[in-house]
KOLLUMLUM-395352 format. One line per field, with one value per residue: y, z, x of N, C-alpha, C, O in turn; residue in one letter. Coordinates in pm, whole numbers, plus 50000, padded with zeros to 5 digits. Layout:
N
n.v	[Y_...] .
n.w	[Z_...] .
n.u	[X_...] .
ca.v	[Y_...] .
ca.w	[Z_...] .
ca.u	[X_...] .
c.v	[Y_...] .
c.w	[Z_...] .
c.u	[X_...] .
o.v	[Y_...] .
o.w	[Z_...] .
o.u	[X_...] .
residuo	[A_...] .
END
This chain:
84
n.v	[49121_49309_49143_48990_49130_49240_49035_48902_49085_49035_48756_48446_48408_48131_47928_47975_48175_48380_48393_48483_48694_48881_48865_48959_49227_49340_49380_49554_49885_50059_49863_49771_50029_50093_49891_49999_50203_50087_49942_50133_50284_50130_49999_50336_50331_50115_50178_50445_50335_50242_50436_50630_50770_51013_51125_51069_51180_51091_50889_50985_51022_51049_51318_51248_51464_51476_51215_51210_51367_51238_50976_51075_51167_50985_50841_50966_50937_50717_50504_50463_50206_49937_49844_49519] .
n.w	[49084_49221_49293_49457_49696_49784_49819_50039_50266_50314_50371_50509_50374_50200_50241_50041_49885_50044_50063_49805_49768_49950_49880_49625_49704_49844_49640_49481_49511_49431_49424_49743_49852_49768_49861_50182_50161_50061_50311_50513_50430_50468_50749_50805_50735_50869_51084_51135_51065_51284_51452_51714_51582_51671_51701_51464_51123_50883_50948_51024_50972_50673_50652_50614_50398_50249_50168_50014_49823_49722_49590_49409_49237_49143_49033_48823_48651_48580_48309_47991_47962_47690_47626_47678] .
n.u	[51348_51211_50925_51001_51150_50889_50721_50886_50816_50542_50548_50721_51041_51227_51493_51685_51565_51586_51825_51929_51801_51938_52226_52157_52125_52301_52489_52331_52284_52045_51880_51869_51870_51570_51442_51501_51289_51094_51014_51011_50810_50549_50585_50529_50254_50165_50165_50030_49696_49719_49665_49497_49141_49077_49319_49415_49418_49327_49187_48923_48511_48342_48154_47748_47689_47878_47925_47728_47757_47970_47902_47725_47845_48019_47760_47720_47931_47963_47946_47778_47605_47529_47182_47049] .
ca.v	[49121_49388_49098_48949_49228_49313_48898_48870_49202_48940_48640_48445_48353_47975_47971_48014_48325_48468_48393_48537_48872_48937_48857_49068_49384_49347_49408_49603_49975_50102_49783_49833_50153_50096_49795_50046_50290_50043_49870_50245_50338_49995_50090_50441_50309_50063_50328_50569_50289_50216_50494_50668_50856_51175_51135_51033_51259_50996_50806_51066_50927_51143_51365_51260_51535_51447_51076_51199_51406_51143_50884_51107_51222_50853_50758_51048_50937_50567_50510_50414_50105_49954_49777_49403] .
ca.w	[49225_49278_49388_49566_49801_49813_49891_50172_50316_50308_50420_50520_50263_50191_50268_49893_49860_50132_50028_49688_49770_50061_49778_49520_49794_49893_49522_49411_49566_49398_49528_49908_49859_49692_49974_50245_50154_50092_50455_50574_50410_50527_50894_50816_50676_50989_51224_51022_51053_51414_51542_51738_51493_51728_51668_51316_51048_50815_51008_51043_50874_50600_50676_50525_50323_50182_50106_49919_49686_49646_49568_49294_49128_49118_48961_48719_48597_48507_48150_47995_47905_47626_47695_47560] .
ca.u	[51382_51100_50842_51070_51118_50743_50676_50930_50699_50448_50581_50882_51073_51279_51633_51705_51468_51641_52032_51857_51747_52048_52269_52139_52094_52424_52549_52266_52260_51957_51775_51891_51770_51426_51398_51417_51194_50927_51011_51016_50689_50515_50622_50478_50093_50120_50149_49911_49634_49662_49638_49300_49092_49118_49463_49463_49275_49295_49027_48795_48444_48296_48023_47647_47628_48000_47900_47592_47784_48080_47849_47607_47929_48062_47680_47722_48069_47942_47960_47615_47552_47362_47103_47076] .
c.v	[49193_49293_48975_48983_49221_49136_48888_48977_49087_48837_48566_48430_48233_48065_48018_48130_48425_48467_48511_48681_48925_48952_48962_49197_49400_49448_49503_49781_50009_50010_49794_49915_50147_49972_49881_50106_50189_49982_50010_50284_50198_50038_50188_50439_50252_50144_50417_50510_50276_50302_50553_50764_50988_51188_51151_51102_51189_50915_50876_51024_51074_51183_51309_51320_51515_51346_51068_51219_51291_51050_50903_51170_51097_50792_50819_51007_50769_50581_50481_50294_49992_49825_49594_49373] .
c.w	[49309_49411_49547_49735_49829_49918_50008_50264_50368_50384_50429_50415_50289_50184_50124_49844_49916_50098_49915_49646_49888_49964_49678_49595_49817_49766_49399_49498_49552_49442_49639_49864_49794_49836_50094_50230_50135_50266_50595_50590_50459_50686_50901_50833_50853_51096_51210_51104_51172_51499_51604_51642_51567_51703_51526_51207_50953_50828_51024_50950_50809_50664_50567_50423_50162_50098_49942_49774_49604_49548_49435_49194_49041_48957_48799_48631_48555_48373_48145_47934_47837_47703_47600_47548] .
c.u	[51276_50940_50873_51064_50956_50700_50788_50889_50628_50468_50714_50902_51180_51392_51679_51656_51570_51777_51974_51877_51842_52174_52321_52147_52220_52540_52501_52260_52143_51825_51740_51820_51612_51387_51383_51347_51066_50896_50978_50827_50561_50467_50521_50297_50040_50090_50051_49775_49605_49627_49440_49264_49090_49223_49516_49339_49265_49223_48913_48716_48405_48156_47903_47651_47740_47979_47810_47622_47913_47983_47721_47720_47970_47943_47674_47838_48059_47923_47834_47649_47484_47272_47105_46901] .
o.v	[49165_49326_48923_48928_49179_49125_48844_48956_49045_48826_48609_48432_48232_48183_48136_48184_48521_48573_48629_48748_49037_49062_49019_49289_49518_49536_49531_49753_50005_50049_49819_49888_50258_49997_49871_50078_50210_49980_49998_50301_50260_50087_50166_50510_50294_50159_50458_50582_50288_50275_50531_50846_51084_51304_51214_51084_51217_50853_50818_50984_51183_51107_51313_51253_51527_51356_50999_51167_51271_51060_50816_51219_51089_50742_50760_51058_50712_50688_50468_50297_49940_49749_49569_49289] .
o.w	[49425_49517_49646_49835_49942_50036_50103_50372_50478_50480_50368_50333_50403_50152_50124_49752_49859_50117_49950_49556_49924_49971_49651_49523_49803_49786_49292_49591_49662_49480_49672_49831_49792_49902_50144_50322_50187_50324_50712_50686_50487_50729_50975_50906_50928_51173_51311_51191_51205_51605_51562_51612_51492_51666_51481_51208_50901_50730_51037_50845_50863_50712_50447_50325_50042_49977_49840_49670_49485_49426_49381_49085_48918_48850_48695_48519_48501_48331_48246_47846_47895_47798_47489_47469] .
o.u	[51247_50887_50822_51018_50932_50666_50723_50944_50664_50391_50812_50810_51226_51409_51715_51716_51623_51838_51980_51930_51807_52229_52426_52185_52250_52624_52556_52186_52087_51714_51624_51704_51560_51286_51271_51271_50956_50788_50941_50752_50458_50363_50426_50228_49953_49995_49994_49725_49487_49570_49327_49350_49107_49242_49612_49217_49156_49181_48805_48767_48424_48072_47932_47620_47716_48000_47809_47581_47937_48000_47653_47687_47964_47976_47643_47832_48153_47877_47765_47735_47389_47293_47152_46858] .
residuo	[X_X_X_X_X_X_X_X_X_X_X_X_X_X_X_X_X_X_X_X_X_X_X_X_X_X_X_X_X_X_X_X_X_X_X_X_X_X_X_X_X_X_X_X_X_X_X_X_X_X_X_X_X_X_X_X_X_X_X_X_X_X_X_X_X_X_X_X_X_X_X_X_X_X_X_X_X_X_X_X_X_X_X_X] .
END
């Protein structure tokens, strides 16, 4: 029922989808409940994302000096690979 939920997120769903999963929520508690929290947290990201980066510290871009080291830790943490 899990991708159910996640695909009617996504897109509509056919009258049959939808009897389906209204159905099952109706009779399922632990579903309802796992359905809102993702419809909650959804909501939450959307809102997160739109907002202005002065507003939102989750948009703030990384400093140069930040990138340099993400990006030489990343090269350091590659496996080796043999050679052919």
């Amino acid at each position: 029922m899990v991708p159910l939920m996640s695909e009617s997120l996504e897109r509509g769903l056919g009258p049959l989808e939808y009897l389906k999963l209204r159905l099952h929520l109706l009779v399922c508690t632990w579903c309802a409940r796992y359905f809102k929290q993702i419809k909650f947290l959804r909501r939450l990201v959307r809102l997160r994302t739109s907002m202005p980066a002065k507003d939102n510290p989750a948009r703030v871009a990384l400093t140069v000096d930040a990138r340099e080291r993400i990006a030489k830790s990343l090269r350091q943490a590659e496996p080796q690979r043999p050679l052919r």
